[in-house]
Each structure stands twice: as C-alpha cells, then as structure tokens.
N, C-alpha and C positions, 0 to 999 in steps of 0.2 A: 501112443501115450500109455504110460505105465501104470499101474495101479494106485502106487506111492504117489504121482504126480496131480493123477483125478482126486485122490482124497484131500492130499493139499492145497488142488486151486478150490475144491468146495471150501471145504477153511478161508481160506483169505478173502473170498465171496461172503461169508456168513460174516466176514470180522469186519469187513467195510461201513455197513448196516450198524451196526456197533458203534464203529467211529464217531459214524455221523451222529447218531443219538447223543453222543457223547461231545462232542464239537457243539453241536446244537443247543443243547441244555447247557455246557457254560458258554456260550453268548447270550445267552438268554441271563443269566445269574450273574454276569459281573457285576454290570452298571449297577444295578442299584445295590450290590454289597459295595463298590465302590461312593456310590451319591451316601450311603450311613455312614460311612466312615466319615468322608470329605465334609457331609454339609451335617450330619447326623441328624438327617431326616432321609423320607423318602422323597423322590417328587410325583405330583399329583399324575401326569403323563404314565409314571411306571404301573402305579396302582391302579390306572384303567386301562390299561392294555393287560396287565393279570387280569384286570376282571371278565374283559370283553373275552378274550380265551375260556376262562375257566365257566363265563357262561355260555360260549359253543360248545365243549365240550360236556357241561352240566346240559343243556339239549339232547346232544346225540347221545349222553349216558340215559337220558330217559326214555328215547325212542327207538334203545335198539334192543333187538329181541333176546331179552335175557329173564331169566327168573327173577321178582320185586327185591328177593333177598340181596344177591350178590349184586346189584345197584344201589343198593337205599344208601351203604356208608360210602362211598365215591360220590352219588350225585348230595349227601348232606355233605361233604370236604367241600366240593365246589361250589356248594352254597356260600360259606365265607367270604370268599370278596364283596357278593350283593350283600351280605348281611353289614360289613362292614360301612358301605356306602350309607345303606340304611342308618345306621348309628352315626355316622357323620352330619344326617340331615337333624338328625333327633338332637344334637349337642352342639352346640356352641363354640369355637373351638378358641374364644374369645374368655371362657370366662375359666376361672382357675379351679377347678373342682378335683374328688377324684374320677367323674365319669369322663372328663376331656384326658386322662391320662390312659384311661383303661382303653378311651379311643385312639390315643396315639400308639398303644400297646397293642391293639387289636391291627392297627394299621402293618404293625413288623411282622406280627405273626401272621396277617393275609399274605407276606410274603416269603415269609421264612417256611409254612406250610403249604400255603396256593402254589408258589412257584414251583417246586419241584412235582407237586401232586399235581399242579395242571398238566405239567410237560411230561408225568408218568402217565395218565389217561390220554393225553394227543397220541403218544408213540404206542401206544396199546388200541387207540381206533388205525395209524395210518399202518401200524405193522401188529396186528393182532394176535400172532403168534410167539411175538420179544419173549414174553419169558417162560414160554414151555421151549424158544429156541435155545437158550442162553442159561448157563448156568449159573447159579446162584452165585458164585465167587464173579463172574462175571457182571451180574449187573452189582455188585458190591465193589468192583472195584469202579463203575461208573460213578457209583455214589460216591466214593471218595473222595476220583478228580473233581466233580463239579463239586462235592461240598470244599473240598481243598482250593477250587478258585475261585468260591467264592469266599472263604474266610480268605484268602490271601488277597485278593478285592479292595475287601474290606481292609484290610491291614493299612495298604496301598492306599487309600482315602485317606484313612488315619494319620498318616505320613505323610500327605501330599505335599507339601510343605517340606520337608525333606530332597523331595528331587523336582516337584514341578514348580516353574515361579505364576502367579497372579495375571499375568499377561496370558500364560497358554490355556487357563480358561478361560479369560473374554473372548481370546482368536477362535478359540473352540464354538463361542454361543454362550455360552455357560455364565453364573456370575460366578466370583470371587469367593473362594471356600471361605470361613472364617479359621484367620494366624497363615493364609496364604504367604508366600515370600516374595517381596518386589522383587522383577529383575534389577540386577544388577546395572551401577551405570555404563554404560559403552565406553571402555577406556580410551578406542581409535578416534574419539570424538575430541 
C-alpha cells in the first residue's frame, strides 16, 4: 500500500467520527425544533431527557480530573436545565404574570443552549480528543448542519399543515397540531 493510500484511509477513518457526531446531534435537535414549530411549545418528555443528559454530563464535568477553572463555566451551562425545573416548581404556570413567561422563555433557552452544549460535553467525555482532532472549519461546519436542521425543523412544524394532514399525527401518537389540515375525503369511496 502506497503512501498516498495510508494517508487517505487515516482521513476517511478520522471523518467517520465526525459523521457520526454530526448524524447524532441532529437526531438529537429535530424533534423538538420540529414540536416549536408544530405545537409552539416544547413537550415536557424533551425537556427532561435534556435534563437527565445535561445532568450526567454536569456529574462527570465535576468528577473528572481537571483544574476548578476550565470546569466551573461547562458544569454552570449544565446547570440550566435543573435550574429551570427549579423555577417551574417555584411558578405557577396557571397564572398570567411576567415570571410564567420568563419561565416559558427559560424553558426555549434550556433548549436552544442545553441542547447543543450538552451534546458538545457527551462527545468531548466519549471522544476527548474532537477538537484538538478536528479543525476549527470543521466542527463549524457541524454547527451549521445541525443548527440548519434544526431551523429547517422548525420551519417544517411551522408548515406542517402544508404537507402533513391531522390524521398522520394521531397514527403517529401525537395530538393534532393547531390549523392542522384534515385529510381529504376518499374519493374511491
């Protein structure tokens, strides 16, 4: 095997790793840019599965052997989702104020922050090396895809009604977006 050849399959070896992070983090990011569009909420399942992550991750940021500094702002990021919960119990979500909004404002931002900054600390414990591996244009261009599918997600909610009818989320589990589109009646009928 040639020179040219070993430097190449290292290449395509290092870029697999990549993929996956990149595959990974948007499955991770649709659905719920998807559920703000559709229902323009979150639902309560998404925000505690961010949380449960972000507080294994907020653990292992505090029990692994690093200097207090280069920890404090990661395990305070991943604090947010607890804090959030926290203020959910603290507020009402019953009564009209502006603390029920800052909570429902606090609710997007655990996910529009948590979500990416949890699934930046998972791939930095499971691959600890990612970005002394990877160059900077490279994990920038991961941030794109996934922030690109997740605004295009979200878009896709936005519009669901446009291409899905009312029926394909019951069949799904799901209720009924609000301005969903009945299906159509069966004309072979």
């Amino acid at each position: 095997m040639g020179e040219h050849q070993i430097e190449e399959q290292g290449r395509a070896q290092r870029a697999v790793p990549i993929g996956v992070v990149m595959v990974g983090m948007s499955l991770v990011v649709w659905w719920p840019a998807f559920t703000l569009g559709a229902w323009g909420d979150l639902f309560f399942d998404q925000l505690l599965t961010l949380w449960a992550a972000a507080t294994a991750a907020l653990v292992f940021v505090l029990i692994e052997r690093r200097p207090v500094g280069s920890k404090l702002v990661r395990a305070l990021l991943l604090l947010i989702p607890s804090l959030w919960i926290v203020l959910s119990f603290l507020f009402n979500e019953s009564e009209e104020n502006l603390a029920v909004f800052l909570l429902a404002l606090a609710g997007i931002l655990v996910v529009v922050v948590g979500l990416p900054l949890t699934m930046w600390v998972l791939v930095r414990i499971v691959w600890p090396d990612f970005a002394s591996f990877t160059r900077r244009s490279t994990r920038w261009t991961i941030l794109g895809v996934v922030g690109g599918i997740a605004v295009m997600s979200f878009l896709l909610g936005v519009f669901q009604s446009e291409w899905l009818y009312c029926e394909e989320f019951t069949l799904s589990g799901n209720s009924e977006p609000p301005g969903c589109t009945p299906e159509p009646p069966d004309l072979d009928e």
